[in-house]
GUTOR-70959 format. One record per residue (C-alpha): x, y, z; chain; residue in three letters. Coordinates in Angstrom, 1 decimal. Layout:
<rec xx="X" yy="Y" zz="Z" chain="A" res="Ala"/>
...
***
This chain:
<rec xx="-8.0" yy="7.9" zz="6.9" chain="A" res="Unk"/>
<rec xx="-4.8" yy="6.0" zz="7.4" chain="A" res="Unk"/>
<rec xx="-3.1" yy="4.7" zz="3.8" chain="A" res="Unk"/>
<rec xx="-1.5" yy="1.5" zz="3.9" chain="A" res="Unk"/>
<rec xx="0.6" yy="1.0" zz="0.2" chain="A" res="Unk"/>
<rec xx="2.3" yy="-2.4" zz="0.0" chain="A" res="Unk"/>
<rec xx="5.2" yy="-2.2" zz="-2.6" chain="A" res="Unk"/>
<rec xx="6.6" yy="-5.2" zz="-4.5" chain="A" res="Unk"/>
<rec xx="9.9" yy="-5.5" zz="-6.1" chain="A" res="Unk"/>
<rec xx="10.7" yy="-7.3" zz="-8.5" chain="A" res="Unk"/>
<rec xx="12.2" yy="-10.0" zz="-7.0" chain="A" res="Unk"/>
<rec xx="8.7" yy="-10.5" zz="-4.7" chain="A" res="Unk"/>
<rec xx="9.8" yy="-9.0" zz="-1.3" chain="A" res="Unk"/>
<rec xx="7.8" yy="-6.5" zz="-0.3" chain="A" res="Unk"/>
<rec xx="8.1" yy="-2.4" zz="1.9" chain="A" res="Unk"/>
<rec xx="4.4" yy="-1.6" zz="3.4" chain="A" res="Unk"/>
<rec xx="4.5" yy="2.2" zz="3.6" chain="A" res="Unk"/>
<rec xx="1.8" yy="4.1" zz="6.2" chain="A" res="Unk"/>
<rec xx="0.8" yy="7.5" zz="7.0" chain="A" res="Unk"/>
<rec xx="0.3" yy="6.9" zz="10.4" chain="A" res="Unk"/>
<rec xx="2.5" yy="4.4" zz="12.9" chain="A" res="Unk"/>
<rec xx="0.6" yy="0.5" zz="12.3" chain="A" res="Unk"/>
<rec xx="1.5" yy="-2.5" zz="14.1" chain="A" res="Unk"/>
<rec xx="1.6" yy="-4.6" zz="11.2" chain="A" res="Unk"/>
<rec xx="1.3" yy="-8.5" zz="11.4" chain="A" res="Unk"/>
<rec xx="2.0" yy="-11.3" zz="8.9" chain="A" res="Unk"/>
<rec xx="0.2" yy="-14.9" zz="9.2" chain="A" res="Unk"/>
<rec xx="2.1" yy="-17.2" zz="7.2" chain="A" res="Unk"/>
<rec xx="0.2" yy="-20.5" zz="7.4" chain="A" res="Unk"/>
<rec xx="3.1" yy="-22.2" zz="5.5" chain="A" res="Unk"/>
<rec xx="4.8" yy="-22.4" zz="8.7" chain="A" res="Unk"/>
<rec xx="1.9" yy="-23.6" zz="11.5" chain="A" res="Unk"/>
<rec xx="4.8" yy="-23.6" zz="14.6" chain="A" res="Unk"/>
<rec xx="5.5" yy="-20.1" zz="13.6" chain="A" res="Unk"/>
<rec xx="3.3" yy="-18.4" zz="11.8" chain="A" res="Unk"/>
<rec xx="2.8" yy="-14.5" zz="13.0" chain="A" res="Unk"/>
<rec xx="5.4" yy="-12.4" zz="12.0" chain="A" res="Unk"/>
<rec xx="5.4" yy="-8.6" zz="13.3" chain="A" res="Unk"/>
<rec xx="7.2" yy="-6.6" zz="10.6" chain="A" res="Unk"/>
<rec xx="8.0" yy="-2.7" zz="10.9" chain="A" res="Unk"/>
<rec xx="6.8" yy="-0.1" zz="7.9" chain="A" res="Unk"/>
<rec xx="8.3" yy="3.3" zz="6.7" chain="A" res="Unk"/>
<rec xx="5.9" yy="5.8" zz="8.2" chain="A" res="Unk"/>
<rec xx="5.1" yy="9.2" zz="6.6" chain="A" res="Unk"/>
<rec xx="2.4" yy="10.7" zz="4.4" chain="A" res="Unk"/>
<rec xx="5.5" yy="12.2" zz="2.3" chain="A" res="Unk"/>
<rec xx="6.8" yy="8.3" zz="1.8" chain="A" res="Unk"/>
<rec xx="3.6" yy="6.8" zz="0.9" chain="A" res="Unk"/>
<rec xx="2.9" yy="9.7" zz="-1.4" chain="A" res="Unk"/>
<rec xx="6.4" yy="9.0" zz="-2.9" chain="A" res="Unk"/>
<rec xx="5.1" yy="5.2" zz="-3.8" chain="A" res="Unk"/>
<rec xx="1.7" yy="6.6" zz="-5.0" chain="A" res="Unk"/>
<rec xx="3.1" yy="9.1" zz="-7.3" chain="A" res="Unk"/>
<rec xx="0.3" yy="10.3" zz="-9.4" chain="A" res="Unk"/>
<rec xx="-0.9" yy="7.2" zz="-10.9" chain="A" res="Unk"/>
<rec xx="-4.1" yy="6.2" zz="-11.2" chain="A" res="Unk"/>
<rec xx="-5.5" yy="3.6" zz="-9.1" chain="A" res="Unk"/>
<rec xx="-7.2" yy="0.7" zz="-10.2" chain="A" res="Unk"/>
<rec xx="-10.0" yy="-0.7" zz="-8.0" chain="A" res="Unk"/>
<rec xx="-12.0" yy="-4.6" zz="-8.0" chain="A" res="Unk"/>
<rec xx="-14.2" yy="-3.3" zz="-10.2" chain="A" res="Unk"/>
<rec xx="-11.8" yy="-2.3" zz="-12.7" chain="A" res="Unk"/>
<rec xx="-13.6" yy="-4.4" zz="-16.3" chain="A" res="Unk"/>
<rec xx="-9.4" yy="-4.4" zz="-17.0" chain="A" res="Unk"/>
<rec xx="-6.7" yy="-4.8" zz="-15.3" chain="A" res="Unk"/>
<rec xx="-3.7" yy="-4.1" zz="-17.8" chain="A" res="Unk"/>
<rec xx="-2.7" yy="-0.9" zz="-16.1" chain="A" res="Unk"/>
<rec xx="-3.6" yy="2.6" zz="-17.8" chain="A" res="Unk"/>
<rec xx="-6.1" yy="2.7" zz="-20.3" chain="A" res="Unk"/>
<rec xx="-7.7" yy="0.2" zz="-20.4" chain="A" res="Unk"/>
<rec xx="-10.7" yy="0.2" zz="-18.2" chain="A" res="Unk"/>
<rec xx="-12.3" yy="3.0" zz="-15.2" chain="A" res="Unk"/>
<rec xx="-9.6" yy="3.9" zz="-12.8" chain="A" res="Unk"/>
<rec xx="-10.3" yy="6.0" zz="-9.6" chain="A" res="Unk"/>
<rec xx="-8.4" yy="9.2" zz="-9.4" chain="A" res="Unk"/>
<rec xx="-4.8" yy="9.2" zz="-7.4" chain="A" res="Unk"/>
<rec xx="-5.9" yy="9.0" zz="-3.7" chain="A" res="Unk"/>
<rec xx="-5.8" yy="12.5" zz="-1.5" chain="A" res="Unk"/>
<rec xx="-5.1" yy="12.5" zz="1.7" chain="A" res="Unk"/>
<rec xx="-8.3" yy="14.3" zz="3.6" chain="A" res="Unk"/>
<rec xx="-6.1" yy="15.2" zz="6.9" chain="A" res="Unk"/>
<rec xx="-3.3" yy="18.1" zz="6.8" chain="A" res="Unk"/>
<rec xx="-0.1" yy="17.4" zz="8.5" chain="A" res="Unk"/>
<rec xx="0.8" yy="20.1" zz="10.9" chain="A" res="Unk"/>
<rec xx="4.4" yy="20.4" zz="11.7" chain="A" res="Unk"/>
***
């Protein structure tokens, strides 16, 4: 399975991160004369593991969502496929 991590900053840009190489789209509908964008994203498992860390990750079913503690959290995500160099 591919991992997609999208990364805000604090100012509210944003780096998407994938495994695998994506062909990654934005629709802005803010702009209707030109609204698709095609963006680029830093590819590598050892990059989006890098974002991941080894926090936990909250889910929509989370009964919180204030961050550790406070509610069910799924275990860090593992990637399932080995990289062979």
């Amino acid at each position: 399975m591919n991992r997609i991590v999208i990364n805000m900053d604090p100012q509210g840009g944003f780096t998407v991160y994938s495994d695998e190489p994506i062909e990654l789209l934005i629709v802005c509908d803010h702009a209707p004369n030109d609204r698709v964008y095609q963006m680029d994203a830093e590819i590598g498992v050892e990059k989006v593991q890098q974002q991941l860390r080894t926090d936990p990750v909250g889910h929509k079913h989370d009964s919180q969502t204030l961050g550790s503690g406070h509610g069910p959290r799924k275990p860090p995500s593992r990637r399932k496929l080995e990289v062979i160099k």
